[in-house]
C-alpha positions as CSV (number, residue, x, y, z in Angstrom):
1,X,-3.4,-12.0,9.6
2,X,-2.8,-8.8,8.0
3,X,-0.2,-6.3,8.3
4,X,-1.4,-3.1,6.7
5,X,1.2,0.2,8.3
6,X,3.7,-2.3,8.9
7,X,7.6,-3.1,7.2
8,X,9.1,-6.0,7.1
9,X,12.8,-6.8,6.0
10,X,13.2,-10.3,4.6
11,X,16.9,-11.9,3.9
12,X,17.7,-13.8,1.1
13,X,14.6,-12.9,-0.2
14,X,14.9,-13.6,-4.1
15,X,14.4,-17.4,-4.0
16,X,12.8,-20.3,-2.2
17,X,11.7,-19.9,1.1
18,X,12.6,-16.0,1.1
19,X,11.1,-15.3,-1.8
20,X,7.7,-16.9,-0.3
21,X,7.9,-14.6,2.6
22,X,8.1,-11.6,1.2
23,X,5.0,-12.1,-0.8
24,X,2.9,-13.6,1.6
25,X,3.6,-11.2,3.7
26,X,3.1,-8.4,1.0
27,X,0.0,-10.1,0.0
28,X,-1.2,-9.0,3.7
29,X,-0.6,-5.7,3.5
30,X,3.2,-5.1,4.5
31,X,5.8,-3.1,2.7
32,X,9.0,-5.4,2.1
33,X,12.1,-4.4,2.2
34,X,14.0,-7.3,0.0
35,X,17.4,-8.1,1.1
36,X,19.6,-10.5,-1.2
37,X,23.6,-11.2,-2.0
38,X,23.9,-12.8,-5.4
39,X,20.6,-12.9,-7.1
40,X,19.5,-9.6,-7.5
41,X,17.5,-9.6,-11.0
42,X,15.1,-12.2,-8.7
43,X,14.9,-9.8,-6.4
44,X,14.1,-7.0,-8.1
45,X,11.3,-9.5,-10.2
46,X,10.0,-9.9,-6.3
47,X,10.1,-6.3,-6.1
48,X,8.2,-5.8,-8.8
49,X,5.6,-8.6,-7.6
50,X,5.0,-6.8,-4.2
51,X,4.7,-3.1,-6.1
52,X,1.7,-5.2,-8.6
53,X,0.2,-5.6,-4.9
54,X,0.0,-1.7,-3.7
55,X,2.9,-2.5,-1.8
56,X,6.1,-0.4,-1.0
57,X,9.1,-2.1,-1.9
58,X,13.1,-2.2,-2.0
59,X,16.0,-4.0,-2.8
60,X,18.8,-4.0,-0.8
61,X,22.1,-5.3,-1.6
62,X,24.3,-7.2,1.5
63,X,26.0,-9.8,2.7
64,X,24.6,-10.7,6.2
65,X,27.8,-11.6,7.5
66,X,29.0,-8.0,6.7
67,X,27.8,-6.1,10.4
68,X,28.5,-2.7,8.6
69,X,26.7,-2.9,5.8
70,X,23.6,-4.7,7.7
71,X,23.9,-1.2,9.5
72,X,23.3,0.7,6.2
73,X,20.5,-1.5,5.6
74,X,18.5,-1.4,8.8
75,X,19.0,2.5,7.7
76,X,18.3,2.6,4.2
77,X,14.9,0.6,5.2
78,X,13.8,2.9,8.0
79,X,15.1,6.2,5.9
80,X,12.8,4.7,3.0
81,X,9.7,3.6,4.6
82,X,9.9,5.2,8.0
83,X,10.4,2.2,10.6
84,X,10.8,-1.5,10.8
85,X,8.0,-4.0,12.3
86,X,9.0,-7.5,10.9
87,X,12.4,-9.0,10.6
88,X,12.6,-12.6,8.9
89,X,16.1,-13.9,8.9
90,X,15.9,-16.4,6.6
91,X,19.7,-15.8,4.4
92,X,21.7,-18.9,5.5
93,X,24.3,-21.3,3.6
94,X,26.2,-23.8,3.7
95,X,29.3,-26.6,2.6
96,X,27.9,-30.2,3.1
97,X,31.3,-32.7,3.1
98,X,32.0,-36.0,5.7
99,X,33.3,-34.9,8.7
100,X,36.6,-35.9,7.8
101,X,36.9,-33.9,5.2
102,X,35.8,-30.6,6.7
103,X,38.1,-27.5,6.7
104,X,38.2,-25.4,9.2
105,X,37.2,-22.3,6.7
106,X,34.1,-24.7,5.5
107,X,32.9,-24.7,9.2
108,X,33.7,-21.3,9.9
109,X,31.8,-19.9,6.8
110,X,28.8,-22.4,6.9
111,X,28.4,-20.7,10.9
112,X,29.1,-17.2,9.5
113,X,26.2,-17.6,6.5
114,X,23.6,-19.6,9.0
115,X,24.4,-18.0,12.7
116,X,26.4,-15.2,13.0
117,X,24.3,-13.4,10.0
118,X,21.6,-13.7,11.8
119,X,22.9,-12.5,14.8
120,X,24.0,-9.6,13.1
121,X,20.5,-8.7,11.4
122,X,18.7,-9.9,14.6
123,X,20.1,-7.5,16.6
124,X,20.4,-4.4,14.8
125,X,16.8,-5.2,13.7
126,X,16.2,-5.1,17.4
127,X,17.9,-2.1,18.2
128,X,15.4,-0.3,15.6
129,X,12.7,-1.6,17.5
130,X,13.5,-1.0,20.4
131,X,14.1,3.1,19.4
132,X,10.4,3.1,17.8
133,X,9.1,1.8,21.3
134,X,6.4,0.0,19.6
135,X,7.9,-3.5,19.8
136,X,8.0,-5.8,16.8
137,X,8.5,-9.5,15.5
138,X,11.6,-11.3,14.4
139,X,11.1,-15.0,12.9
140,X,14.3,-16.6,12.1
141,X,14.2,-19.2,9.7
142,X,16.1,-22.7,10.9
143,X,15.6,-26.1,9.8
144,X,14.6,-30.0,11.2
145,X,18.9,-29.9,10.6
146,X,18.7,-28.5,14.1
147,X,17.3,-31.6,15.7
148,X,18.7,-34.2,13.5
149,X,21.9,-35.2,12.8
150,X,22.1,-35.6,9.1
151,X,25.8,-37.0,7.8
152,X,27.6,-35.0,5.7
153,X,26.2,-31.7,7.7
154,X,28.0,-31.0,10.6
155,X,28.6,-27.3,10.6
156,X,24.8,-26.7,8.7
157,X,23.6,-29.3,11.5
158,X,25.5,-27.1,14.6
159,X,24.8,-23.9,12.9
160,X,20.6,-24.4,12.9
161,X,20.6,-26.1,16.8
162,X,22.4,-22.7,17.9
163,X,20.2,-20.7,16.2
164,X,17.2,-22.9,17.9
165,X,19.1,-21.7,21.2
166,X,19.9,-17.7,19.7
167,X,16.0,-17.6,18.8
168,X,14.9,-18.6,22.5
169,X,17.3,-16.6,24.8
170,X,16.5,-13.4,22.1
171,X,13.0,-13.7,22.9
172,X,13.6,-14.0,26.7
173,X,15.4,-10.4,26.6
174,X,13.7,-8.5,24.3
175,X,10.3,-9.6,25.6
176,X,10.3,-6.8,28.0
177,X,10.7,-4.3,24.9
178,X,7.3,-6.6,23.4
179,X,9.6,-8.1,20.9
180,X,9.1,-11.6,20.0
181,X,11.0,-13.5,18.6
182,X,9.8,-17.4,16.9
183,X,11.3,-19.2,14.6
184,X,10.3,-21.7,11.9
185,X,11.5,-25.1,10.9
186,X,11.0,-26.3,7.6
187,X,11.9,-29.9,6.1
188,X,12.5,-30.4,2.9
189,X,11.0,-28.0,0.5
190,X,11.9,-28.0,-3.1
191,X,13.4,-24.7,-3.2
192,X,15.8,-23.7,-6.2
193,X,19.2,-25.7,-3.6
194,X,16.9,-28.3,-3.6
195,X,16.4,-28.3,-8.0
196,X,20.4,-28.0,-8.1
197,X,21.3,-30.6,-6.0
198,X,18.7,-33.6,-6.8
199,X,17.3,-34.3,-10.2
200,X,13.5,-34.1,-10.6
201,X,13.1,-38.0,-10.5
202,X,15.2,-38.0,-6.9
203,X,13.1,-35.0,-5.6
204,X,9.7,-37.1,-6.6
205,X,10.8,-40.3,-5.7
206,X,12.8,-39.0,-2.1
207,X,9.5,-36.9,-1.4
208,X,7.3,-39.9,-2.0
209,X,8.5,-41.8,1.3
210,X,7.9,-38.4,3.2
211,X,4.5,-39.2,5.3
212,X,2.5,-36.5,3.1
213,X,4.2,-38.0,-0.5
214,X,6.0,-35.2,-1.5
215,X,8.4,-31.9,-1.0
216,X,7.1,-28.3,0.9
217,X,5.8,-25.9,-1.2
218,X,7.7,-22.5,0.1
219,X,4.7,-20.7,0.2
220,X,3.8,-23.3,2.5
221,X,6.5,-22.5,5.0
222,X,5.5,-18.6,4.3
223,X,2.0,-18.9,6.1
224,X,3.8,-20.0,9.2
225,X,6.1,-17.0,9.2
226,X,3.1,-14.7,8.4
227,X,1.3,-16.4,11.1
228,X,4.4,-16.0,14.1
229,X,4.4,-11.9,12.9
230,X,1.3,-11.5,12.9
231,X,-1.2,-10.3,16.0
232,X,-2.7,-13.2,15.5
233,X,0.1,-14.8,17.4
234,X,0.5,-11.8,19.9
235,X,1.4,-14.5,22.9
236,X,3.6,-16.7,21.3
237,X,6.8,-15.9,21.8
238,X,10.1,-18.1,22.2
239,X,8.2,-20.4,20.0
240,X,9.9,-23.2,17.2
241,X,7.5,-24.1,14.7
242,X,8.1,-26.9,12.5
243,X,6.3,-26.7,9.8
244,X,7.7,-30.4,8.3
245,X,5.0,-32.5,6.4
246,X,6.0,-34.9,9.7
247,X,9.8,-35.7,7.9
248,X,11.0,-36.3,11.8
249,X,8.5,-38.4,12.2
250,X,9.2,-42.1,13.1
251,X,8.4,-43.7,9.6
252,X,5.3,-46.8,10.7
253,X,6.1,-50.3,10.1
254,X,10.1,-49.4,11.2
């Protein structure tokens, strides 16, 4: 799997999971284009990690959920490192309350964060590729929230399963233009969300009852992404990987 000549934009690329795929996929050869909203010192440290590699690499300020700016940054990449191969759509967020509780502004921003941003980059990545005629790879990053109903989730939970769907009729249409498009599904992976919201005894004692005994590493979800955009996966298209450590699994001796 190596991606010498090639670009890749990554979104919310400063921590966790994003952070992962950036430098995996730097450590095979791409340039990375880092794209990040409110942690930009960590983006520029990632930056700096990809240049220690030979790499091109640049930091690019944006919201996802702003289609103008996501405009300027589908430029800014192509102006600076001449075209676009790899998109991983991997900036998402989200408010986790009981349904009963929900505002309508907590649903609409958790779709905006987790769908309609990556509509927005999935596209106008797209678009690019389609102009260079040389096809190209988009891996959006969902979650096992698509297939299972956690409480307390509801717009997180609605916002990966449409995603599932976005990432399956994408790769339907744009197969003709040899664009695939996958997407990856991670469980839980002790990410910098994970650290704020559960204590290291929870996140040892939770990942112990997980079939492998513990949490994801990210880099462990990055190999899958790298895998999807690679040629090594040149027929897999429309394709949901889970990459999970078995959470969905039905736990034995229930």
């Amino acid at each position: 799997m190596e991606f010498i000549g090639k670009v890749a934009l990554v979104t919310g690329a400063s921590r966790g999971i994003g952070r992962a795929c950036a430098l995996e996929l730097a450590h095979r050869g791409a340039d990375i284009a880092i794209l990040d909203r409110a942690y930009l010192d960590e983006a520029h440290s990632v930056a700096v990690e990809a240049r220690a590699l030979g790499r091109r690499s640049l930091v690019l300020e944006a919201d996802v959920v702003d289609r103008k700016r996501i405009e300027e940054v589908i430029q800014s990449t192509v102006s600076e490192m001449g075209r676009l191969n790899i998109l991983v759509a991997n900036a998402a967020g989200g408010v986790h309350r009981p349904v009963l509780d929900l505002s309508e502004e907590d649903f609409r921003s958790t779709l905006d964060a987790t769908l309609l941003g990556a509509f927005h980059c999935s596209q106008l990545a797209a678009r690019q590729m389609v102009r260079q005629g040389s096809g190209g790879n988009i891996v959006a990053i969902s979650s096992v929230h698509a297939v299972m109903p956690y409480a307390g989730c509801v717009p997180y939970n609605a916002a990966k399963a449409a995603l599932n769907s976005m990432i399956l009729t994408m790769a339907n249409e744009l197969s003709v233009h040899r664009i695939r498009v996958n997407g990856v599904e991670p469980g839980w992976t002790d990410t910098p969300s994970q650290r704020r919201a559960f204590s290291d005894q929870q996140r040892r004692e939770r990942g112990g009852r997980l079939p492998f005994g513990r949490l994801a590493d990210p880099g462990e979800i990055a190999k899958g992404v790298a895998f999807l955009a690679s040629d090594d996966a040149s027929y897999a298209t429309g394709t949901i990987l889970r990459i999970d450590g078995g959470f969905v699994l039905p736990r034995l001796g229930v």
